[in-house]
mmCIF file of the N, C-alpha and C atoms, coordinates in Angstrom:
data_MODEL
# 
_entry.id   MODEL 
# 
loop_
_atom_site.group_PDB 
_atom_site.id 
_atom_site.type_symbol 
_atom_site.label_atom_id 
_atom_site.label_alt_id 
_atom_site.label_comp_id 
_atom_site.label_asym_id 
_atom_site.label_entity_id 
_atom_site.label_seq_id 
_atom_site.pdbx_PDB_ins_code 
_atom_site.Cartn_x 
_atom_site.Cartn_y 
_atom_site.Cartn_z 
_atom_site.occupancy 
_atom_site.B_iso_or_equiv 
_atom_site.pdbx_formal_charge 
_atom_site.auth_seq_id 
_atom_site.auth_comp_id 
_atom_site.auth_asym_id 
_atom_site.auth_atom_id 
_atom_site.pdbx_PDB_model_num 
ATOM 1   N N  . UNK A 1 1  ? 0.835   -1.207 0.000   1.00 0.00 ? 1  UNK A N  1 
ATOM 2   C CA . UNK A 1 1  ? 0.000   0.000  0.000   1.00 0.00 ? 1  UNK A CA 1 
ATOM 3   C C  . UNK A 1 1  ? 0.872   1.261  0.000   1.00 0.00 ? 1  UNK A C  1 
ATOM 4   N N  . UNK A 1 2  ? 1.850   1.138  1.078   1.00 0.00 ? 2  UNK A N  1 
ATOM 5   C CA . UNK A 1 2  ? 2.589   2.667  0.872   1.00 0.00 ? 2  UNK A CA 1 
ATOM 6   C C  . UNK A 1 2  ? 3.595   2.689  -0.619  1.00 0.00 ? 2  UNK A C  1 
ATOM 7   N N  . UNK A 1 3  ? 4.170   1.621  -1.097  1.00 0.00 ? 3  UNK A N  1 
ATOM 8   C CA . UNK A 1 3  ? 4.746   1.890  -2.074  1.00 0.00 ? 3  UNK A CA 1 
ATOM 9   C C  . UNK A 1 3  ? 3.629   2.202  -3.816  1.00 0.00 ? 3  UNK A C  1 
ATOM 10  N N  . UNK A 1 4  ? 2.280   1.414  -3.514  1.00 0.00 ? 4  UNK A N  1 
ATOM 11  C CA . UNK A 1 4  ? 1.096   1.810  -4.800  1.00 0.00 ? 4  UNK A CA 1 
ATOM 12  C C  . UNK A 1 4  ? 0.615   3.544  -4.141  1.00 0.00 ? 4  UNK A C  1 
ATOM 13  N N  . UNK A 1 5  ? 0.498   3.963  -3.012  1.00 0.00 ? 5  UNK A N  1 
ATOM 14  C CA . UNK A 1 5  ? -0.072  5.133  -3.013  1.00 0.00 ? 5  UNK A CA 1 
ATOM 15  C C  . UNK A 1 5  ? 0.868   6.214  -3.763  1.00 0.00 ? 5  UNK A C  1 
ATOM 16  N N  . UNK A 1 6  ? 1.781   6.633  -2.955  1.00 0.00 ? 6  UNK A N  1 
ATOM 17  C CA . UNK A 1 6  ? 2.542   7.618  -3.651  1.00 0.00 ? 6  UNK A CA 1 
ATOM 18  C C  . UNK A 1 6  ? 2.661   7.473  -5.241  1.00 0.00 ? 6  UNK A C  1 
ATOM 19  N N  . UNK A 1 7  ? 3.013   5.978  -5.964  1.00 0.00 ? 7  UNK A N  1 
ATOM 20  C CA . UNK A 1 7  ? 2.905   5.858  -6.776  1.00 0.00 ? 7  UNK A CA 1 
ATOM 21  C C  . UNK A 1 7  ? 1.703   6.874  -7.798  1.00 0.00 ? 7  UNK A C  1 
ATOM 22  N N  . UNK A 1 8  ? 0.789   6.530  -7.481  1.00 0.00 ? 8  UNK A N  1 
ATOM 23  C CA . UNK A 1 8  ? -0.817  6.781  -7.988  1.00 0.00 ? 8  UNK A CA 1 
ATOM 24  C C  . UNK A 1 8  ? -1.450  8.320  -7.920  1.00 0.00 ? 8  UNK A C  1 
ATOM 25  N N  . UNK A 1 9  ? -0.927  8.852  -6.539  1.00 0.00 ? 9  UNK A N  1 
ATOM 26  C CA . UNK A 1 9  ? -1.576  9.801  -6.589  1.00 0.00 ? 9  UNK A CA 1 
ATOM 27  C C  . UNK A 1 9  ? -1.423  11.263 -7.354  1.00 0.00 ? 9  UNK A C  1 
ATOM 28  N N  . UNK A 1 10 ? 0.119   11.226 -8.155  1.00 0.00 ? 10 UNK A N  1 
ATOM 29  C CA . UNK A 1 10 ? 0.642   12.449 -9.144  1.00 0.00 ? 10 UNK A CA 1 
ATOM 30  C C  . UNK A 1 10 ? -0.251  11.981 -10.185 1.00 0.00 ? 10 UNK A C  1 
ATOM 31  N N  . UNK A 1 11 ? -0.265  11.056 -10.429 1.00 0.00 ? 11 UNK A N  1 
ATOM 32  C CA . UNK A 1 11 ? -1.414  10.565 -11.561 1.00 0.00 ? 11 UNK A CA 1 
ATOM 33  C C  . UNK A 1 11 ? -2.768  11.022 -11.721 1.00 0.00 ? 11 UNK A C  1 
ATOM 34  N N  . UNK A 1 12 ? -3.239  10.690 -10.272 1.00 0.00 ? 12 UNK A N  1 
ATOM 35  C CA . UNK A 1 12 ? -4.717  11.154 -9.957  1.00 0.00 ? 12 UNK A CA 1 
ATOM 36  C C  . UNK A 1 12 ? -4.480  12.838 -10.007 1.00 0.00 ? 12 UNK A C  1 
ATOM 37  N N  . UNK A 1 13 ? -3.799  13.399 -9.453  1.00 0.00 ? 13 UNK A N  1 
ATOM 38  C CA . UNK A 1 13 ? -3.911  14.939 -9.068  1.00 0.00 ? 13 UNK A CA 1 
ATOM 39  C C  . UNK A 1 13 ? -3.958  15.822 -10.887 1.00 0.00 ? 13 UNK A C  1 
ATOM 40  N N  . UNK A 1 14 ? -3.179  14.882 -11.518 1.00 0.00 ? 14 UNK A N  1 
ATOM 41  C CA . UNK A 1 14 ? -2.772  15.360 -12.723 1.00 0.00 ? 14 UNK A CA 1 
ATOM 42  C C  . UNK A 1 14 ? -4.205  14.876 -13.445 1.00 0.00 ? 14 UNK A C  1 
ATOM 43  N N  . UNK A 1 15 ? -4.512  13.800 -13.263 1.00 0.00 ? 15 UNK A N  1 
ATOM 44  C CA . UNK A 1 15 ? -5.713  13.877 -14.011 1.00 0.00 ? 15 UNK A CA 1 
ATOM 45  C C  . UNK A 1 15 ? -6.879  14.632 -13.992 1.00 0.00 ? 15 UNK A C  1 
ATOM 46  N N  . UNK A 1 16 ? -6.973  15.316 -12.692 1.00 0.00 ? 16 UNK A N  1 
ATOM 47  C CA . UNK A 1 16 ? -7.949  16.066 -11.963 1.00 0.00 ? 16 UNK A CA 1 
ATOM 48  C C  . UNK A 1 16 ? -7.691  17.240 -12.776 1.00 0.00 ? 16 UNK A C  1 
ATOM 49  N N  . UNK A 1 17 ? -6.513  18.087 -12.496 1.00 0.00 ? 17 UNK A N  1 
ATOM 50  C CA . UNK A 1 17 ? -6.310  18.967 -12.878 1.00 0.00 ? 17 UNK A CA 1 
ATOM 51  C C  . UNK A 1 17 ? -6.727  19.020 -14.550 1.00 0.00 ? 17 UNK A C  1 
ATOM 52  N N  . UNK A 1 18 ? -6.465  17.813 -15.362 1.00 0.00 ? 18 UNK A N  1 
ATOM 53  C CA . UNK A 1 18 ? -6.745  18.111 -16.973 1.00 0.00 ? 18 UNK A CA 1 
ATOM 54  C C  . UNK A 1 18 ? -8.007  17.976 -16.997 1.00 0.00 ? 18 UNK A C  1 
ATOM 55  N N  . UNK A 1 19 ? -8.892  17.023 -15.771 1.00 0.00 ? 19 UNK A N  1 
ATOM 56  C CA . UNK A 1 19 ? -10.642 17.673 -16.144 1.00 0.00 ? 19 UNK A CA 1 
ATOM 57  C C  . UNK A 1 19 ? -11.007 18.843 -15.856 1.00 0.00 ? 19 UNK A C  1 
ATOM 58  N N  . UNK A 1 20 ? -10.175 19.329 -15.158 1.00 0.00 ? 20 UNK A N  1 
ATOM 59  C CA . UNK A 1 20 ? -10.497 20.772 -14.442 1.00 0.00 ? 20 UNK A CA 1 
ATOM 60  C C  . UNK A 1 20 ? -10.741 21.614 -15.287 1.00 0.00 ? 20 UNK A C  1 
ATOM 61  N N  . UNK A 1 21 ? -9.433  21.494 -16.328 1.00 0.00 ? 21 UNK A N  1 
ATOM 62  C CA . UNK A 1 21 ? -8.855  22.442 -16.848 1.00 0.00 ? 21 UNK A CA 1 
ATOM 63  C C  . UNK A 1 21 ? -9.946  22.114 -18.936 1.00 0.00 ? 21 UNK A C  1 
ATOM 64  N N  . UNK A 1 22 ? -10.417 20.929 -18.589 1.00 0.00 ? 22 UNK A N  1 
ATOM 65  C CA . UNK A 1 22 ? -11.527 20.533 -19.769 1.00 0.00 ? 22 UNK A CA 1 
ATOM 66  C C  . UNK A 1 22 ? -12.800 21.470 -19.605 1.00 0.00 ? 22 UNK A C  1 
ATOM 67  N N  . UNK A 1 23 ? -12.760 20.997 -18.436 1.00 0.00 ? 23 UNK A N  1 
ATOM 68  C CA . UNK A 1 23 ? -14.548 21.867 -17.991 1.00 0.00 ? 23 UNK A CA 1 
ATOM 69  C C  . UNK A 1 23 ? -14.859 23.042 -17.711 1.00 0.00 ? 23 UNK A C  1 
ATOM 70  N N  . UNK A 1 24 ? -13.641 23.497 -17.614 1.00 0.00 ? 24 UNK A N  1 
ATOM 71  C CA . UNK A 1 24 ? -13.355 25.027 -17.664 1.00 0.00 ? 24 UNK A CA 1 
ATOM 72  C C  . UNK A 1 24 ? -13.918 25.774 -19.221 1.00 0.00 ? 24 UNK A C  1 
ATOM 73  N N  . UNK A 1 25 ? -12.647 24.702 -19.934 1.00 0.00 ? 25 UNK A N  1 
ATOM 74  C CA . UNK A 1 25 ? -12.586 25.429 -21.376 1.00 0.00 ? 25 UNK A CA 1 
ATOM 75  C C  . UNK A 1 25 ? -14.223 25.005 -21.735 1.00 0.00 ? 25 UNK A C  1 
ATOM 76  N N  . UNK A 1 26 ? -14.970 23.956 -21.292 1.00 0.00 ? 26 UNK A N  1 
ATOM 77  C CA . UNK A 1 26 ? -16.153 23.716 -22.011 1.00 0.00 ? 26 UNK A CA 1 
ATOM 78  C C  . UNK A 1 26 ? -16.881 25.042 -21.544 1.00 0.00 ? 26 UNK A C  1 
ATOM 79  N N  . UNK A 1 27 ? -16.870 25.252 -20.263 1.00 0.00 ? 27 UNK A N  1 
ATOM 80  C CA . UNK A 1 27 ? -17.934 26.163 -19.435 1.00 0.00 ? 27 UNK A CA 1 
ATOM 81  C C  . UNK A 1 27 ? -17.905 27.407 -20.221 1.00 0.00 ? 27 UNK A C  1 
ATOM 82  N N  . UNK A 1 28 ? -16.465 27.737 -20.296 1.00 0.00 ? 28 UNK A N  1 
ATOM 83  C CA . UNK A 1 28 ? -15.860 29.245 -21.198 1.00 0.00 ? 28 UNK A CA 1 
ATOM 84  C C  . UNK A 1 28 ? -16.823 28.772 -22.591 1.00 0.00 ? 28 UNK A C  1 
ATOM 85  N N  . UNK A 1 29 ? -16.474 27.798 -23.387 1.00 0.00 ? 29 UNK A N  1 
ATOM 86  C CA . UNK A 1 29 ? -17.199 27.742 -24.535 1.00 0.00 ? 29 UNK A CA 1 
ATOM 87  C C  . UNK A 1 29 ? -18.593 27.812 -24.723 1.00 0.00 ? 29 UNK A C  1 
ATOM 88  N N  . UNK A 1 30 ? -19.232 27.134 -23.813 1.00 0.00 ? 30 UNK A N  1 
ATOM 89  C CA . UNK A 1 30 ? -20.512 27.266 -23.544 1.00 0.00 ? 30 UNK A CA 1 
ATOM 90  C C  . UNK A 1 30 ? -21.225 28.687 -23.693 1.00 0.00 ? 30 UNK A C  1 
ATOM 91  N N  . UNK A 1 31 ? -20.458 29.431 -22.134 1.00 0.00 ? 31 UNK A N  1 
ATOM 92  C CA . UNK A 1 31 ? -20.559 31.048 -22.517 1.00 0.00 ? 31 UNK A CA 1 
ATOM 93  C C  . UNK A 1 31 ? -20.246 31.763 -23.770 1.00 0.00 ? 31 UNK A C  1 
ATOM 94  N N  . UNK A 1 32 ? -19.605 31.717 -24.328 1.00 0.00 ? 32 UNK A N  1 
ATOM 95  C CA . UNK A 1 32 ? -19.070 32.030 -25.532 1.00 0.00 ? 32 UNK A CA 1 
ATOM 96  C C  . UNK A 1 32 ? -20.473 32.305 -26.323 1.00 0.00 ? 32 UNK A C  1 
ATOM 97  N N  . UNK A 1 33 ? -21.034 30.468 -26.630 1.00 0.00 ? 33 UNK A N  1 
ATOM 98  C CA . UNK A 1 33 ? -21.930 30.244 -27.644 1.00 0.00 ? 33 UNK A CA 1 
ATOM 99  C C  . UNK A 1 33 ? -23.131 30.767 -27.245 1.00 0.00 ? 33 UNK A C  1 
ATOM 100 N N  . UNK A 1 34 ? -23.588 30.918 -25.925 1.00 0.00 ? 34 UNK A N  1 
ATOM 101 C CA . UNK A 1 34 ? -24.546 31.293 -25.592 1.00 0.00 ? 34 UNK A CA 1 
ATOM 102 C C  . UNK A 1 34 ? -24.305 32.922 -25.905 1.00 0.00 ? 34 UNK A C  1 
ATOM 103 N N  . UNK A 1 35 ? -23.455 33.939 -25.483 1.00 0.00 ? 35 UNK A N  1 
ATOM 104 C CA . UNK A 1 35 ? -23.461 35.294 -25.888 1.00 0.00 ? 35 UNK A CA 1 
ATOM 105 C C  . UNK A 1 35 ? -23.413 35.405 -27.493 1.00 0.00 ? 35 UNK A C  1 
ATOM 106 N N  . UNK A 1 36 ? -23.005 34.842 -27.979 1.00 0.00 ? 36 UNK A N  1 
ATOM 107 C CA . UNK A 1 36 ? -23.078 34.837 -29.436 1.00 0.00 ? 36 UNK A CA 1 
ATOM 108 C C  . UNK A 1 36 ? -24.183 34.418 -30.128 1.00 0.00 ? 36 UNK A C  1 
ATOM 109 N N  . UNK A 1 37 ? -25.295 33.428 -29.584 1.00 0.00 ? 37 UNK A N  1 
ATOM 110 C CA . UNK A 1 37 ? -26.416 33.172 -29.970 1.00 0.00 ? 37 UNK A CA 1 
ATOM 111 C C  . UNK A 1 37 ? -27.447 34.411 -29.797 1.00 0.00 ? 37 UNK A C  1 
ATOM 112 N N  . UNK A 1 38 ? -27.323 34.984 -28.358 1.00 0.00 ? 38 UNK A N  1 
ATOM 113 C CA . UNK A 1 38 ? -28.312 35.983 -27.883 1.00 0.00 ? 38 UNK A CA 1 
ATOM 114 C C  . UNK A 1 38 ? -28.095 37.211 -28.923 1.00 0.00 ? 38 UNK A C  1 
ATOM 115 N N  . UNK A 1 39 ? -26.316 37.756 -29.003 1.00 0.00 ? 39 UNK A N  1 
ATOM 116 C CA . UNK A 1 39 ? -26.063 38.630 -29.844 1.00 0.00 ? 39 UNK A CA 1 
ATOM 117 C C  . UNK A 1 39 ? -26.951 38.384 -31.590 1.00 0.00 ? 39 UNK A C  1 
ATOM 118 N N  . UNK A 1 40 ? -26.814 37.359 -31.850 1.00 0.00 ? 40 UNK A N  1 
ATOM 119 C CA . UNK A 1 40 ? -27.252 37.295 -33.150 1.00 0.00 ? 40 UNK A CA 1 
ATOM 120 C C  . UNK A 1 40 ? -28.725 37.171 -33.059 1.00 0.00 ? 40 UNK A C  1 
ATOM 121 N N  . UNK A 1 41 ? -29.626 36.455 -32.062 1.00 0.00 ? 41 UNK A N  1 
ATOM 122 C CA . UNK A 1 41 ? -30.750 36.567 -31.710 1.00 0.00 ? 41 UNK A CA 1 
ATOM 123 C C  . UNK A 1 41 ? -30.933 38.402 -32.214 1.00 0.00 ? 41 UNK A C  1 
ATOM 124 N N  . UNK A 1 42 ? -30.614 39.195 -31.103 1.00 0.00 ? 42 UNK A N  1 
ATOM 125 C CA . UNK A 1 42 ? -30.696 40.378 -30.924 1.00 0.00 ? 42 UNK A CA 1 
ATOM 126 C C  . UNK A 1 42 ? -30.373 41.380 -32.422 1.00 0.00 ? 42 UNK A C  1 
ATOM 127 N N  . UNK A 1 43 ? -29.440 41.051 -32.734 1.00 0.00 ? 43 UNK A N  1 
ATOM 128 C CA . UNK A 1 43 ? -29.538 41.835 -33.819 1.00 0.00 ? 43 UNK A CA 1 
ATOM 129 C C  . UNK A 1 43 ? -30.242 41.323 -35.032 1.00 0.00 ? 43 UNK A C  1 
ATOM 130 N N  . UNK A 1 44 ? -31.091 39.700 -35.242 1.00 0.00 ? 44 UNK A N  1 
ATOM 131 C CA . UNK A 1 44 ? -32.080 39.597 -35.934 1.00 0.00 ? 44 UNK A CA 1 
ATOM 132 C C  . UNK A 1 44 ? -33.510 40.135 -35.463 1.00 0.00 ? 44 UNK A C  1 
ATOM 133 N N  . UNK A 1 45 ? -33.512 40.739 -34.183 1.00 0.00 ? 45 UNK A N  1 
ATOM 134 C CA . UNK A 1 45 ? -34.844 41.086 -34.010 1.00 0.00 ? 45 UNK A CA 1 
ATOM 135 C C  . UNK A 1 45 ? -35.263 42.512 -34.113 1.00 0.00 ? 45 UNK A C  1 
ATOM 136 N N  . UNK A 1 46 ? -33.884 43.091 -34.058 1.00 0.00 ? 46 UNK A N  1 
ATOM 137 C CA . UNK A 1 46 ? -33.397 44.620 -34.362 1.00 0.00 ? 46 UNK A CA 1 
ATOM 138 C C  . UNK A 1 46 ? -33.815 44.933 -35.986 1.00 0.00 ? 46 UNK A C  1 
ATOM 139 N N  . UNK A 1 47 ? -33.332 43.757 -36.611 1.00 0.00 ? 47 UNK A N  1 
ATOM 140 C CA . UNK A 1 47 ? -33.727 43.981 -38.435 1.00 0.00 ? 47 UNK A CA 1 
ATOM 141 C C  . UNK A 1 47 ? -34.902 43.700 -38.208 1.00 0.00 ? 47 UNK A C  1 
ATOM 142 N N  . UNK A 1 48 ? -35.828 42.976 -37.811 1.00 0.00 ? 48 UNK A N  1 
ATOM 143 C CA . UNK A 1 48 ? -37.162 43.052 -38.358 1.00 0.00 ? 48 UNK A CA 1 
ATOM 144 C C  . UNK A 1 48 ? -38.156 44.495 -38.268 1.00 0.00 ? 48 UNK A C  1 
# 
């Protein structure tokens, strides 16, 4: 056990960190698409 833990856990921390760092960029993208939908929403309702 003490020689598999240390082993394992730079692994785990590192993996954490690259979902972190996934769900981030999704969340950012998400926002993104959503202000860009409303924007274009908005300025099609502006032309009518």
């Amino acid at each position: 056990m003490r020689v598999f833990f240390p082993h394992t856990t730079p692994i785990y921390i590192k993996n954490t960190m690259i979902t972190r760092i996934f769900i981030l960029k999704i969340l950012s993208f998400c926002k993104i698409y959503k202000t860009q939908k409303a924007v274009v929403y908005h300025i099609q309702n502006n032309k009518k």
